[in-house]
C-alpha positions, 0 to 999 in steps of 0.5 A, a space after each residue: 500500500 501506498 501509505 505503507 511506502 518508505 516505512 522502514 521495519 526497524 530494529 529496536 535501539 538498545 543501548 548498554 545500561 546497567 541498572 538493579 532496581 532497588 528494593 524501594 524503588 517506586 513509579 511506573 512499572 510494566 504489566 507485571 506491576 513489578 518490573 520497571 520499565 520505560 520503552 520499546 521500539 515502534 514499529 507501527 501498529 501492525 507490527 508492534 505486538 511481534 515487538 511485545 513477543 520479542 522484547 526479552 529477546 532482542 532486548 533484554 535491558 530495555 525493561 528497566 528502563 523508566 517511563 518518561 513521556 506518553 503519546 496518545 493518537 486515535 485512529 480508523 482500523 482500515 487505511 486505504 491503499 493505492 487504488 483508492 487514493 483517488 476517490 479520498 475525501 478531505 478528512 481522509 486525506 489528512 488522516 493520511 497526512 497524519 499518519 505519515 507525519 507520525 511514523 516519520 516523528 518517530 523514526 526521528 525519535 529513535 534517531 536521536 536516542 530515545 525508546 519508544 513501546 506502542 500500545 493499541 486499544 480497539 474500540 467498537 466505533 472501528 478505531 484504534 487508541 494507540 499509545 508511544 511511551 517514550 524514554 531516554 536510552 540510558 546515558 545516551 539518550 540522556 546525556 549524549 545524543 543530538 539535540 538534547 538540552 544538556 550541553 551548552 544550555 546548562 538546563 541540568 545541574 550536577 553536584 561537584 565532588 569539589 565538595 562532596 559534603 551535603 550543604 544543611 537544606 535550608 529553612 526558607 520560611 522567615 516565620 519559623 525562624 521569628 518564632 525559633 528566636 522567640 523560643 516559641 512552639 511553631 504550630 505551622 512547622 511538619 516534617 516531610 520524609 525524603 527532604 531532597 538534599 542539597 549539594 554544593 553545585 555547578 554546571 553540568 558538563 558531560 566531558 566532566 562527567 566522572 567529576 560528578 557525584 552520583 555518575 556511577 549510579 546513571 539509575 538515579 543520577 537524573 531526576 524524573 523531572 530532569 528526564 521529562 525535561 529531556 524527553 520534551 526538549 528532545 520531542 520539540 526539535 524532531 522534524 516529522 515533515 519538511 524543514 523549509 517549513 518548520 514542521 518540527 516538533 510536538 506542539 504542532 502536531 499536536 494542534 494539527 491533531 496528529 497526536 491527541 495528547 503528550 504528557 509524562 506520567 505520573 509516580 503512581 496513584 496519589 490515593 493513600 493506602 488504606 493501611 498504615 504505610 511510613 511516610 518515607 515509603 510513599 511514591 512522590 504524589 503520594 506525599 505530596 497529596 499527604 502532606 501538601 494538598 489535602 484540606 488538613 494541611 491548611 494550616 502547614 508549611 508548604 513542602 517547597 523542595 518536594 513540590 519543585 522535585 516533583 512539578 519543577 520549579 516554575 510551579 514550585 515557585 508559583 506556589 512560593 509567591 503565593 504563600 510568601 503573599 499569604 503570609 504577608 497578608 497577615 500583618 495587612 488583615 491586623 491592622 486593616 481589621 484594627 482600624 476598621 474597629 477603630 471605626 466602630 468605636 468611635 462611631 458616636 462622634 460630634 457631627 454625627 450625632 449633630 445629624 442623628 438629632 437634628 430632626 427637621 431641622 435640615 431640609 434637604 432638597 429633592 434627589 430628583 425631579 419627582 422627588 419630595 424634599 427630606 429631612 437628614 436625620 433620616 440617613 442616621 445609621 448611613 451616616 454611622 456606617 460610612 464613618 466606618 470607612 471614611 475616618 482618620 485610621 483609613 488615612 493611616 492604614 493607606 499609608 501603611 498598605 503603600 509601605 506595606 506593597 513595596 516592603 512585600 514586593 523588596 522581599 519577595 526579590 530576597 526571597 526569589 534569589 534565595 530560592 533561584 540558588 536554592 534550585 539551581 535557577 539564578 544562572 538560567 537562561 533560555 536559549 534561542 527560542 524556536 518560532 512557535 508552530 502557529 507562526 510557523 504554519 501561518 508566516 507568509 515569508 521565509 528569512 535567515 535567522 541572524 543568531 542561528 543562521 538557518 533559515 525560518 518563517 518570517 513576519 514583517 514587524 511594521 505588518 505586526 506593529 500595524 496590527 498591534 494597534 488596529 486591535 488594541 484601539 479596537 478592543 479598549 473603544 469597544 470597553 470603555 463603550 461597555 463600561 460607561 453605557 451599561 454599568 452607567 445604565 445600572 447604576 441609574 435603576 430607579 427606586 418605584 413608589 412603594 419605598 422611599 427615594 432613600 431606600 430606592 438608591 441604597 436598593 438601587 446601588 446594591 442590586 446593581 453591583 450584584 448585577 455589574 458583579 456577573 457581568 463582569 465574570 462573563 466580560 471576563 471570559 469574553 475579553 480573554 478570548 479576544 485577547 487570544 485571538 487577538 494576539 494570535 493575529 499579531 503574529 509573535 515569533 516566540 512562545 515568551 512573545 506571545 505570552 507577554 503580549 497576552 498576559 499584558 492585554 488580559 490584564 488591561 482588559 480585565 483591569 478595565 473590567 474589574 476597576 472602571 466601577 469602582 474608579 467611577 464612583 471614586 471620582 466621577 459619581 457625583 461631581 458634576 451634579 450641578 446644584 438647585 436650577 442648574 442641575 448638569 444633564 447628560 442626554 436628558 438626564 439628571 447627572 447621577 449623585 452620590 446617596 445620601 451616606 457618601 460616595 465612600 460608603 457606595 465605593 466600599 460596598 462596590 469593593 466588597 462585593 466585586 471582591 469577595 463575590 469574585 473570590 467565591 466563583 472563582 473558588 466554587 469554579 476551581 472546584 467544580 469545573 475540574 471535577 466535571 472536566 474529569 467526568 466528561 473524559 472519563 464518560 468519553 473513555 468508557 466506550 474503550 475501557 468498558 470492553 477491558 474492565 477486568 484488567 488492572 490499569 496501567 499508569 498511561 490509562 489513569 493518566 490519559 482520563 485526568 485532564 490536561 494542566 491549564 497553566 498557571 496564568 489564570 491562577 497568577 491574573 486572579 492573584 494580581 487583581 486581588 492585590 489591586 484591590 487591597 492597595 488601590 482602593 484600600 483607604 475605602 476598604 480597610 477590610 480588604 486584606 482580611 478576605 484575600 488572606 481567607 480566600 488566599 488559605 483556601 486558593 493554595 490548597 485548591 491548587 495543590 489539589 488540582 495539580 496533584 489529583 485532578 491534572 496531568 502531568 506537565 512538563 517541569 519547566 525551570 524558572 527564576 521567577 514569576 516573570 513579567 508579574 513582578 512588573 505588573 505588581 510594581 506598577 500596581 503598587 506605585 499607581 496605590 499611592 496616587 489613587 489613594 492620595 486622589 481618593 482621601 483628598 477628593 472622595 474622603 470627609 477627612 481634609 473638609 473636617 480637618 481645614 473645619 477643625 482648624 479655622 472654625 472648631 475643634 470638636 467639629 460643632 456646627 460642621 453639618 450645617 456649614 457643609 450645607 448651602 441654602 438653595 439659590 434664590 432663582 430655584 425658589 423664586 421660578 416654581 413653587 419650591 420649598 425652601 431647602 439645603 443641598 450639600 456643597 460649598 456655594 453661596 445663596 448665588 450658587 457660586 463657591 464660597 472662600 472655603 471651596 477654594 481654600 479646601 481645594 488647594 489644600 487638597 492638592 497640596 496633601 496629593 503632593 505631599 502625600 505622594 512626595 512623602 511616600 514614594 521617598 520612603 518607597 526609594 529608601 526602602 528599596 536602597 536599604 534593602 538589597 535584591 540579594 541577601 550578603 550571606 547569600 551573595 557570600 555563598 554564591 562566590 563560595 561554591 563557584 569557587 569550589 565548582 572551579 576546584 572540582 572540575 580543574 583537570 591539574 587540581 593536584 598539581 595546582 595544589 602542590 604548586 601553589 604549596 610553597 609559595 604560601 610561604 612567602 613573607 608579607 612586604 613590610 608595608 603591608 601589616 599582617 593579618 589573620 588569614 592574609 599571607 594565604 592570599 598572597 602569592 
């Protein structure tokens, strides 16, 4: 047959390895469940039973061999031959294209030193669920063959015989050293079996091999993660068509649906046993799941070292960042709940009782055109609740958030390069990135690559640049449309007849940010979306490109989203209301004003509700979509393993129905807009740090759950950081200070009582009634209006009085003093507290130093000349010190 053409029967590549399984040893094992094995070769499916029979054979070493990477595809029994390649429908044909990619692939992956075993499972429907495990041919495939990641690049790290002895892991958690020195019981502290230990470390080289602890066990010298790591470096440079136009490499075939899905396994189950087992006996996820993931473990340290062993340090360091912020959270909720209680204390001050007991003393002015005047005593408690956050506390705790988010941030860097060196990352660096196969299939020119000289498909940039701007300029008119016509339209839902116009705006303002609140979710997932899509038709060579081109349009798009309500009410609502005559309109209507009780108290129910109500769906929707995502594959897998119940099945097959791993940048957006809410708007919503903290205990286990129980595998990718987030987190924090500053000048009480206090009275007596201006002359006189008060600094005239103008200069004057103030403390935190801590910085030059002594070829011979010229005395000019003469040559 023609789709057979050119198919070659190969051999099974076996290299020479050595290898006793221990006792202990753990993970994925073959049909007998207890001999461990990794790969065979593919010889397509009409020949890989023959290749199952003969294993022992041919092969005999192979089956101790680990597991590293598994690849499904789905396929129809019967492929059509040469005769009828004429009559082949579209689906057809590229069925057939698929096929012939597939057996290229893999020949190539033989090629370049990996193992492969087929596995087929037939199906009712007339197809065929075929399955590749793929692993690394001993130290081959590992460290010798073609294009892995191991040389140059430096992905893996060694430990130097330099100094063989084992470095004390280190206790990352500033708490338990607080609490040690305090000589307190530590209630977080729990001991986690089979620590992974930590060496003095360097490079690794593969011609400094025998230097290298751990080079005469190859069973054991790489990690699980450190092979995935190979595997896939390995599956994304193998050619499986024509290099001209890149098709290389498992990501695009698996978007052009070759392969349904490309994953490393799992260590085993992660369900422990139901009899006692000593926690050193449990495979990785199980201990993970023990000690990290379950709801028990709320309360416990995080076991970072295991988390980066199992999932790499990319996840390892997502899960740092988050406790670490947990953890400051802390100090943020004390204060934040101390001044809101504060609040409540002193509730019962002068001018409020001046409004609870006035009685009809003041005459308010209607609220609408169909309204009947009011009396102020009526908004008593509104009056008493927003005092809650509208005090003089609210102004000290947002100048403690603002220092708090740059000393959070200041730290987060000492303990980022702390854990980067922990893990071996403060060195890496990605190498030149292949062209991602999107931009590949869809590039309309090819071009040389100036650093690797190959050619590879081209995008113009000006093309690109123009497309960058039509769509973001789309896109932000098309928000900004949404924001100020539909949340404006809510906000402005009029109250009916059967309540008061004071009942119907609190009513109104409540179920219309109920109501912005899921319309928020649902232009949540449709922004993201766009901004897909939109990025996708940028064009960006590189995976990094296009994700920092997504990351930061989702999170314009979802700033916009989630702020616009609040930053309306803030600075908007209610200041170009006009006053009694000369009410401003806009296309007929009445310009919205702030409820009796302040725009501040209709800021912080906005706040809380968007906040928390956010925090509850995303909780509830990480917590029922996986399970109903898992439920879906397992249903559509039940057709193929109804039929072969009675087997035990093997680790591919559990895995195969768990779903693929999401990432982590929906995890990373909901953190950072979380963190938006507790520096912007803080002096509105001093509570604000208590419900993230809550919310923050129960995201960490929520994820540890999904990545150890509910998802696949992912490939440990290494990391130094949390990447273009620290940036987003940065500009957040310094645009708090200005928000803040603009928010207790302009939208607070607190500069109006203060300028009172100091020109007029002390303890506030008669501030209500000076805030109050008498309606003008020319609305009394023009109608059959009853003589009322409406709140503002005019005259009878309607035109400001002396005080406005006093209040608004010391109103700018405290945004520049307030803003001067902070970001120089900011500057001198920063200068004072360095990036890398001095004791680490010592270390790095130490073991450096220790990696050259290790990995010198003539290192006796260096120590044996450099010997006697120890010896040699000090000048006279130069005193001697302890230690000295052994720096001189």
């Amino acid at each position: 047959q023609e789709w057979q053409q050119g198919e070659e029967d190969d051999d099974p590549i076996c290299i020479p390895y050595s290898w006793t399984p221990s006792p202990d040893s753990r993970g994925n094992y073959f049909r007998d469940r207890k001999t461990k094995i990794a790969t065979v070769n593919a010889q397509g499916w009409h020949g890989a039973r023959a290749g199952e029979r003969d294993m022992g054979r041919r092969c005999p070493l192979r089956a101790f061999l680990p597991t590293d990477f598994v690849l499904v595809w789905e396929e129809k029994l019967w492929l059509p031959g040469r005769g009828a390649l004429a009559g082949l429908t579209r689906t057809e044909r590229q069925r057939l294209q698929h096929h012939r990619w597939r057996q290229k692939f893999q020949r190539n992956l033989q090629a370049a030193g990996l193992l492969l075993e087929e596995v087929r499972k037939d199906r009712s429907s007339g197809k065929v669920l075929k399955v590749i495990r793929l692993g690394p041919a001993g130290w081959a495939g590992s460290c010798g063959g073609a294009p892995p990641p191991l040389s140059p690049g430096g992905l893996l790290r060694g430990t130097g015989k330099g100094s063989p002895q084992v470095q004390p892991n280190p206790d990352t958690n500033g708490s338990a050293e607080i609490l040690r020195q305090l000589r307190l019981p530590n209630p977080l502290q729990q001991h986690v079996p089979n620590k992974p230990l930590d060496f003095y470390t360097c490079a690794f080289r593969k011609s400094k091999l025998s230097k290298f602890l751990g080079s005469d066990s190859p069973d054991s010298y790489f990690s699980s993660t450190q092979r995935h790591r190979v595997v896939a470096e390995i599956l994304a440079r193998t050619m499986y068509g024509k290099r001209k136009h890149a098709e290389m490499g498992i990501a695009r075939l698996l978007a052009e649906g070759a392969y349904a899905a490309a994953f490393p396994l799992h260590e085993g189950p992660f369900e422990l046993p139901s009899y006692h087992v000593p926690g050193a006996d449990l495979n990785p996820r199980q201990l993970l799941f023990a000690y990290w993931a379950r709801w028990c473990c709320w309360h416990k340290y995080q076991p970072l070292d295991h988390v980066r062993e199992y999932f790499g340090e990319k996840v390892a360091i997502y899960f740092a960042w988050l406790g670490f912020y947990t953890a400051w959270l802390l100090p943020a909720a004390i204060v934040g709940t101390l001044v809101f209680l504060s609040g409540l204390l002193t509730m019962a001050s002068a001018f409020r009782e001046e409004i609870c007991s006035s009685g009809g003393t003041f005459v308010m002015c209607p609220l609408c055109a169909t309204c009947a005047t009011w009396n102020i005593s009526e908004i008593c408690p509104m009056a008493k609740l927003g005092y809650l956050f509208d005090n003089p506390g609210t102004v000290f705790f947002s100048i403690f958030m603002s220092f708090w988010a740059m000393a959070f941030l200041e730290h987060w860097r000492r303990k980022n390069a702390t854990l980067a060196h922990h893990w071996d990352c403060s060195d890496f660096q990605e190498e030149e990135e292949r062209p991602r196969p999107e931009f590949a299939a869809m590039a309309p020119q090819m071009a040389q690559n100036p650093v690797t000289g190959l050619k590879e498909p081209y995008f113009p940039p000006k093309t690109r640049l123009s497309r960058m701007v039509t769509g973001s300029m789309a896109i932000l008119i098309m928000v900004r449309n949404w924001e100020l016509g539909g949340k404006h339209g809510m906000a402005s839902i009029p109250g009916n007849q059967a309540v008061t116009a004071l009942q119907a705006g609190n009513i109104a303002n409540i179920s219309s940010t109920f109501l912005n609140l899921v319309l928020i979710l649902l232009m949540g997932k449709v922004y993201t979306s766009l901004a897909e899509q939109l990025t996708r038709w940028e064009m960006h060579r590189t995976q990094t490109l296009h994700e920092d081109a997504f990351t930061f349009k989702v999170f314009i798009f979802q700033f916009v989203n989630f702020y616009s309500s609040p930053f309306y009410v803030a600075f908007f609502k209610g200041r170009f209301v006009g006053y009694p005559g000369q009410y401003g309109t806009l296309l007929g209507m009445r310009n919205e004003d702030c409820g009796p009780g302040g725009c501040l108290i209709e800021l912080a129910q906005q706040l809380f509700i968007i906040m928390v109500g956010k925090q509850l769906a995303n909780n509830v929707e990480e917590f029922v979509l996986p399970k109903i995502k898992a439920w879906w594959q397992k249903r559509q897998l039940a057709g193929l393993w109804g039929a072969q119940m009675g087997h035990d099945p093997r680790r591919w097959e559990d895995d195969y129905e768990l779903i693929e791993c999401e990432g982590l940048f929906e995890e990373y957006l909901e953190m950072v807009l979380q963190f938006g809410f507790i520096t912007i708007f803080v002096a509105a919503f001093p509570l604000a740090p208590l419900f993230a903290l809550l919310n923050n205990w129960v995201e960490i286990r929520l994820d540890a759950h999904k990545f150890v129980c509910e998802y696949r595998r992912p490939v440990a990718e290494r990391a130094q950081g949390i990447g273009v987030w620290l940036l987003i987190l940065e500009t957040m924090a310094h645009l708090s200070v200005i928000v803040n500053a603009f928010l207790i000048a302009f939208t607070s009480d607190f500069l109006p009582r203060l300028l009172y206090q100091y020109e007029y009275h002390s303890h506030l007596q008669g501030y209500v009634n000076f805030t109050l201006a008498q309606a003008p002359r020319t609305y009394l006189a023009h109608g059959n209006h009853t003589p009322c008060r409406y709140k503002a600094f005019r005259d009878e005239t309607g035109d400001f009085t002396l005080f406005y103008w006093k209040l608004l200069a010391v109103r700018l004057g405290f945004i520049l003093a307030f803003e001067h103030v902070v970001f120089f403390f900011l500057r001198l935190i920063a200068w004072m507290v360095p990036d890398v801590p001095a004791d680490l910085a010592l270390q790095v030059k130490r073991e450096r130093y220790l990696a050259k002594q290790a990995l010198a070829d003539n290192q006796d011979a260096l120590f044996s000349v450099r010997a006697p010229r120890l010896q040699r005395p000090l000048p006279p000019n130069i005193p001697a010190l302890p230690g000295l003469s052994a720096l001189w040559p």
